[in-house]
C-alpha positions in Angstrom: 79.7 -16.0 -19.5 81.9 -14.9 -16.5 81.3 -11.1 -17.0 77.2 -12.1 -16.3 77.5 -11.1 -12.2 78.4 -7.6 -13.8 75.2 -7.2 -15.8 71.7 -5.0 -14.6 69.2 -7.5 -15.4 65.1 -6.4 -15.2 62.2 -9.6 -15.6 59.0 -7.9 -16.1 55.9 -10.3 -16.0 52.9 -10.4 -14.0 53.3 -13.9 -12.8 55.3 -14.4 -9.8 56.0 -18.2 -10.4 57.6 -17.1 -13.8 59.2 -14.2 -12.3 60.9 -16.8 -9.7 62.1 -19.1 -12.0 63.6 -17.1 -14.7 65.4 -15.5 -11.5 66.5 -18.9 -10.4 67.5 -19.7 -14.0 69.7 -16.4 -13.8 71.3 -17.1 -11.2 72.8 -20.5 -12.1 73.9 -18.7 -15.2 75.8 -16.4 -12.8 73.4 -13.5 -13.0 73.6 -11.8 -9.7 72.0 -8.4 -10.7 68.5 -9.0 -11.3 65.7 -6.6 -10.6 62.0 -7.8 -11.2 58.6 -5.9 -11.8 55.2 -7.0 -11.4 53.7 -5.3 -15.0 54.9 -2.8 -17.4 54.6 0.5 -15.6 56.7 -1.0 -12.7 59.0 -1.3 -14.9 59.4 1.5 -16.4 59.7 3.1 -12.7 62.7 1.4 -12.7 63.9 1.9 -15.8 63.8 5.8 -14.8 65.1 5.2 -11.2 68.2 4.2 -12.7 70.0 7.6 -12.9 73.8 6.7 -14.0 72.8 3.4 -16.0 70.7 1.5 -17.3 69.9 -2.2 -17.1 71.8 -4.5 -19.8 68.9 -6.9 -20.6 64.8 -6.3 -19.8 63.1 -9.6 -20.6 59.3 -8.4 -20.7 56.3 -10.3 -21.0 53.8 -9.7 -23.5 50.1 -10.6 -22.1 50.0 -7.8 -18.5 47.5 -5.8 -16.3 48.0 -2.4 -16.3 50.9 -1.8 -19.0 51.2 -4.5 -21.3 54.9 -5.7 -22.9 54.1 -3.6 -26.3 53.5 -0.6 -24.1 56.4 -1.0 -22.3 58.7 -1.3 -25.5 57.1 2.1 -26.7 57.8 3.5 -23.4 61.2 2.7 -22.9 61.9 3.5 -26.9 60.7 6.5 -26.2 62.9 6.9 -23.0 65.8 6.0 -25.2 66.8 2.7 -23.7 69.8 1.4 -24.8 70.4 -2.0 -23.2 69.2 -5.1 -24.8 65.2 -6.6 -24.6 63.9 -10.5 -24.8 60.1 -10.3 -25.1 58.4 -13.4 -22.9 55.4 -14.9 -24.2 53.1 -18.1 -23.2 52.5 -18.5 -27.2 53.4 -17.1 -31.0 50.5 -14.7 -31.3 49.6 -11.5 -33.3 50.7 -9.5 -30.1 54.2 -11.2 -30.4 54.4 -9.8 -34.0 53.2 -6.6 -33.4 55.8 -6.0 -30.0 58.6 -7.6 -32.6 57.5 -5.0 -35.4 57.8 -1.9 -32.7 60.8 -2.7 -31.0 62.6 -2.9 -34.6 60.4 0.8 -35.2 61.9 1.9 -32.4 65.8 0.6 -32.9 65.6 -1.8 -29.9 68.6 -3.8 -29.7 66.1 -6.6 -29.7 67.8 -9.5 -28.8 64.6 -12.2 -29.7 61.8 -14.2 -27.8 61.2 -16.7 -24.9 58.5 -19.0 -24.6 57.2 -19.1 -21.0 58.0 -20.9 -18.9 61.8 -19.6 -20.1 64.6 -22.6 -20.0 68.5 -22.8 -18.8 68.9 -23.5 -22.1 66.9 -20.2 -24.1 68.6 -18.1 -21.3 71.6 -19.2 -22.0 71.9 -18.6 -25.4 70.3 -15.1 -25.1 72.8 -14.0 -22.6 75.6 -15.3 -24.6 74.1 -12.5 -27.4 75.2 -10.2 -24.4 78.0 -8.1 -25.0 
């Protein structure tokens, strides 16, 4: 877990309380390198802003305005992103399924899901999938 302050982190979700937490929850893990975005096509700014890398880890919500977490995995498929995703959602739903079934289309290096609001503990054990 030492390596962590190294890693391009990116929290996509439209809720800004969730958005500060899972950055607070980073942080005690030693996550220093965390970039957020308020919805999907925010993100994907930044995922092509970043000219000589990409992030490590996106964890993108599901349910959001404007570009919602399944077209945000097709996007950054599409874009070829190579670094790992964790797909945030309030609740097991068909849209959950359906984001889970396109990231494998697409040959995410999908590394699973959160429940919102995310925990030290589901954080922790994502990032240590991190390598």
């Amino acid at each position: 877990m030492s390596e962590l302050g190294s890693k391009q982190i990116l929290v996509v979700d439209d809720d800004s309380f969730i958005l500060s937490i899972t950055v607070a929850i980073l942080g005690r893990l030693g996550c220093s390198n965390v970039d957020t975005a308020q919805n999907g096509e925010i993100g994907i700014e930044k995922l092509n802003d970043k000219v000589d890398s990409t992030y490590d880890l996106v964890i993108c919500d599901l349910n959001m305005p404007v570009l919602d977490g399944v077209g945000f995995i097709r996007q950054a498929g599409e874009r070829g992103f190579s670094g790992a995703l964790v797909l945030s959602t309030g609740d097991e739903s068909e849209l959950l399924e359906q984001a889970l079934e396109l990231a494998e289309a697409l040959k995410l290096n999908l590394l699973g899901s959160l429940t919102k609001p995310p925990n030290l503990d589901q954080l922790k054990r994502m990032l240590e999938s991190l390598n």
